[in-house]
Residue frames as qw, qx, qy, qz and C-alpha x, y, z in Angstrom:
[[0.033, 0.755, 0.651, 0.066, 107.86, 87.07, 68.07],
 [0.212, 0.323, -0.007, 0.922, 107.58, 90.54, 67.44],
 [0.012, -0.021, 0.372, -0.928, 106.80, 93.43, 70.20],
 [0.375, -0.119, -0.010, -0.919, 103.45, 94.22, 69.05],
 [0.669, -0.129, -0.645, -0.345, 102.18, 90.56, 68.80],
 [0.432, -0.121, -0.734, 0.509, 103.77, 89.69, 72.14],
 [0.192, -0.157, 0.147, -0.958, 101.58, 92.99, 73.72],
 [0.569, -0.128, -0.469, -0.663, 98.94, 91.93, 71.99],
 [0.661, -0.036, -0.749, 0.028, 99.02, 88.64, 73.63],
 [0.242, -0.208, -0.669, 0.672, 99.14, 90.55, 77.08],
 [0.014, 0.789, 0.585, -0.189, 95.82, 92.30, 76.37],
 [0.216, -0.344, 0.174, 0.897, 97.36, 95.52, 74.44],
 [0.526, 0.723, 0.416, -0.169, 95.19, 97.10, 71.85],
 [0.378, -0.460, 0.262, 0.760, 97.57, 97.67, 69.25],
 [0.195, 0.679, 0.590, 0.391, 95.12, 98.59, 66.25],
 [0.161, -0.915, -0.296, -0.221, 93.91, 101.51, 68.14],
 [0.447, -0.611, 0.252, 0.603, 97.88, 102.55, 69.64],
 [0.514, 0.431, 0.651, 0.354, 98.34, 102.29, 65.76],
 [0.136, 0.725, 0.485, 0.470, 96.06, 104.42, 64.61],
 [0.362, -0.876, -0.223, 0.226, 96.61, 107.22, 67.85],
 [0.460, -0.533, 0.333, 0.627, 100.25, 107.10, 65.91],
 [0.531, 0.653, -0.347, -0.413, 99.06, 107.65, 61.97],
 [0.967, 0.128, 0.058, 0.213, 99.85, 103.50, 61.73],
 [0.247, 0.793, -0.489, 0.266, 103.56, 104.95, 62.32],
 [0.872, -0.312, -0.362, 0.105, 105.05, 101.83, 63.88],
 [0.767, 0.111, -0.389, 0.498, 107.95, 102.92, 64.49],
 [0.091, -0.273, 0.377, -0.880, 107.06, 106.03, 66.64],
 [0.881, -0.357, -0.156, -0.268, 104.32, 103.77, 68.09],
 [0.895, -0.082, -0.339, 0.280, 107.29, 101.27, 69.09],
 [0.474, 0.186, -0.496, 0.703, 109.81, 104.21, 70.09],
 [0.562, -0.423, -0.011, -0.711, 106.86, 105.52, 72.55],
 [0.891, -0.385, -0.160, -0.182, 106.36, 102.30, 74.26],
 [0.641, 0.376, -0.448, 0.497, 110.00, 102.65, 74.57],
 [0.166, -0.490, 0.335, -0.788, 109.68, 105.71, 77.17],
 [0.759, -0.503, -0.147, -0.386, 107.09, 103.62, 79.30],
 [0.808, -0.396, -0.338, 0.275, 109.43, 101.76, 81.83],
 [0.327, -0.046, -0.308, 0.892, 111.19, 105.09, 82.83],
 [0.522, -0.412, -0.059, -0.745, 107.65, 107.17, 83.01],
 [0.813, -0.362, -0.430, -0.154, 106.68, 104.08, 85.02],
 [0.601, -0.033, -0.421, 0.678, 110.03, 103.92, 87.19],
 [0.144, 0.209, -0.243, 0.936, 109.62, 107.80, 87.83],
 [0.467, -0.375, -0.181, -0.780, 105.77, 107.98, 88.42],
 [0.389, -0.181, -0.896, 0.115, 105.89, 105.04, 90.96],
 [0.497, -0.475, -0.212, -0.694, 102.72, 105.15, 93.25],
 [0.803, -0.315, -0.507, -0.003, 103.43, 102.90, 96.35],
 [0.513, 0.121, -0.330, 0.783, 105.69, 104.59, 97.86],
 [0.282, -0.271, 0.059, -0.918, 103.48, 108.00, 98.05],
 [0.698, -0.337, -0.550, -0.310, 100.84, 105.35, 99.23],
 [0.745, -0.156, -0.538, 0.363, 102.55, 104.17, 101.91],
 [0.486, -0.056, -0.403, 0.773, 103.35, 107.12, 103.16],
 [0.033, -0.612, -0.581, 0.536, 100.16, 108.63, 103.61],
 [0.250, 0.456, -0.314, -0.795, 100.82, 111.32, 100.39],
 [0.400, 0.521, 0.748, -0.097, 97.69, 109.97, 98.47],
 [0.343, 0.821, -0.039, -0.455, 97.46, 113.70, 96.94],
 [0.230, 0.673, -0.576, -0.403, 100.61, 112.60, 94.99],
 [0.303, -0.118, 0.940, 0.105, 100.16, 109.24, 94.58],
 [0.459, 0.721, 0.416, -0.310, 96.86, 110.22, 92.86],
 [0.207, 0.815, -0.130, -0.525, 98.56, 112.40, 90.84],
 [0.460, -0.305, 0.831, 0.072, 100.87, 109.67, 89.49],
 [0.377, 0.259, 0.885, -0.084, 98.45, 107.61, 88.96],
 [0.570, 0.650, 0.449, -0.225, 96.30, 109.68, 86.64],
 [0.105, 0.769, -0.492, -0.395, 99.45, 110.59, 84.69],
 [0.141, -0.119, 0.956, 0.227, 100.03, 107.00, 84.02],
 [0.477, 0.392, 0.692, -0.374, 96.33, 106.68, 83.03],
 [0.335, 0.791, -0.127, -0.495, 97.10, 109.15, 80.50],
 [0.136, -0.615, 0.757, 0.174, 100.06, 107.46, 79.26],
 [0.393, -0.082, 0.915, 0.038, 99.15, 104.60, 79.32],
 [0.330, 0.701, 0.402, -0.487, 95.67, 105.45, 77.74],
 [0.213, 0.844, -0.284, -0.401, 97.67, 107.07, 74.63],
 [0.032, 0.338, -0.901, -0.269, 99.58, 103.54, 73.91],
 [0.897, -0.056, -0.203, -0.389, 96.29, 101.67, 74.15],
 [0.288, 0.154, -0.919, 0.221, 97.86, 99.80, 76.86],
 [0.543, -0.397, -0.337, -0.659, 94.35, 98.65, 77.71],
 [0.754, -0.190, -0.578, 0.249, 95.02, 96.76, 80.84],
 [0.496, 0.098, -0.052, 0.861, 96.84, 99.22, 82.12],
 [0.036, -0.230, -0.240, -0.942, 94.78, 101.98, 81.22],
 [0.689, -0.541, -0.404, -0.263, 91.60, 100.41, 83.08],
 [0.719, -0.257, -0.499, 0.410, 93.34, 99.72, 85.82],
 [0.221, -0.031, -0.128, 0.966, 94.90, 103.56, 86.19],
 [0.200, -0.414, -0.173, -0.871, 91.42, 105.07, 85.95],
 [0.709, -0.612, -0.344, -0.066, 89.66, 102.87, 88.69],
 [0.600, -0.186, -0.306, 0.715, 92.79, 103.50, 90.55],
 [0.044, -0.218, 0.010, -0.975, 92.61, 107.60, 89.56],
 [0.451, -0.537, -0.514, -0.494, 88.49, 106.91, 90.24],
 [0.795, -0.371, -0.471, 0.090, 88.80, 105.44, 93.72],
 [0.486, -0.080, -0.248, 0.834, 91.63, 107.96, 95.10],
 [0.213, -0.375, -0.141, -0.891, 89.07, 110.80, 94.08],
 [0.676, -0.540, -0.332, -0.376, 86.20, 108.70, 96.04],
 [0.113, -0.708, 0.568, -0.404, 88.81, 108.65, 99.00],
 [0.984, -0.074, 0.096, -0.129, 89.12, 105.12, 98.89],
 [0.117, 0.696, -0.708, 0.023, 93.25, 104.89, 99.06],
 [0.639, -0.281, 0.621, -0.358, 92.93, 101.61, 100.71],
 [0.724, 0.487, 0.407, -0.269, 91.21, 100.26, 97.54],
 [0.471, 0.835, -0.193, -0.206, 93.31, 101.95, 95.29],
 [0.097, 0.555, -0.823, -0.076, 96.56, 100.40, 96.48],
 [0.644, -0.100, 0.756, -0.064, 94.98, 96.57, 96.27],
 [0.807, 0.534, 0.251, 0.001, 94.15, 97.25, 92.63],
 [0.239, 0.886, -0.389, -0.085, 97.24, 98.58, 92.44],
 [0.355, -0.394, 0.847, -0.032, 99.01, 95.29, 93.66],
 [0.772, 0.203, 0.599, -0.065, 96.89, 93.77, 91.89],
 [0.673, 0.734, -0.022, 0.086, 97.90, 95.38, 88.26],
 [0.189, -0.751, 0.595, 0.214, 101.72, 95.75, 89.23],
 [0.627, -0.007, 0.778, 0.019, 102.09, 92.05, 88.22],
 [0.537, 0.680, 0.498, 0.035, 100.63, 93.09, 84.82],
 [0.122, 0.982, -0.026, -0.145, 102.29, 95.89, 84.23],
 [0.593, -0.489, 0.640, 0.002, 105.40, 94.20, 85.16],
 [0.725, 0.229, 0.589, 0.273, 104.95, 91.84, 82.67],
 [0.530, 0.821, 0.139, 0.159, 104.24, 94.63, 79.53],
 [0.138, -0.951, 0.247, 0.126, 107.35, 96.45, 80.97],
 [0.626, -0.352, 0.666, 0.202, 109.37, 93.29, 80.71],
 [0.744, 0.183, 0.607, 0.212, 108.36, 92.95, 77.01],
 [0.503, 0.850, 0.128, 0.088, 109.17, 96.25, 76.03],
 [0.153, -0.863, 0.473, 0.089, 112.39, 96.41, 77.57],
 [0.837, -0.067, 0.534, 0.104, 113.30, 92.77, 75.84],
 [0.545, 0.713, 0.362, 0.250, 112.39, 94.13, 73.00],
 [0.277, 0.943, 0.053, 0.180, 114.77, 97.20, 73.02],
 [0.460, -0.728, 0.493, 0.122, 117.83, 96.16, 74.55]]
């Protein structure tokens, strides 16, 4: 199965990544490439845990962007209630939706790095 279907299938919007790229798959596809090292570097639990919320915010609304820009729509919800909920000082909140979308994320990360190795 190819990348974009297999996305699809995880709740991507790839019509509207597509079109954000001039229907240019293939700089659509090498984008989604970069995502599991933007993820890796931007991780957000850590700064949680340790009480740095300012940067774990930050993070977090970088990946919103990101993520936001590939129409990784799952994703992309997820990072703004997260970005939403750090702003309403609700950190508490932020990391259970964050545990709760790792698992998701996780997965899209796993099918673009299948796909490119």
């Amino acid at each position: 199965m190819d990348i974009l279907e297999e996305l699809k299938e995880l709740g991507v919007d790839i019509e509207d990544g597509l079109n954000r790229f001039m229907k240019n798959e293939g700089l659509y596809k090498r984008m989604l490439a970069k995502l599991p090292s933007n993820i890796e570097k931007l991780e957000i639990l850590p700064f949680i845990e340790a009480g740095d919320n300012q940067t774990a915010l930050s993070n977090a609304h970088t990946l919103k962007g990101v993520t936001g820009n590939l129409s990784l729509t799952p994703l992309f919800k997820a990072y703004t209630d997260i970005v939403a909920l750090f702003r309403a000082d609700k950190p508490e909140e932020a990391k259970a939706l964050l545990l709760e979308t790792i698992p998701v994320q996780d997965k899209i990360v796993a099918c673009i790095n299948a796909n490119n190795s």
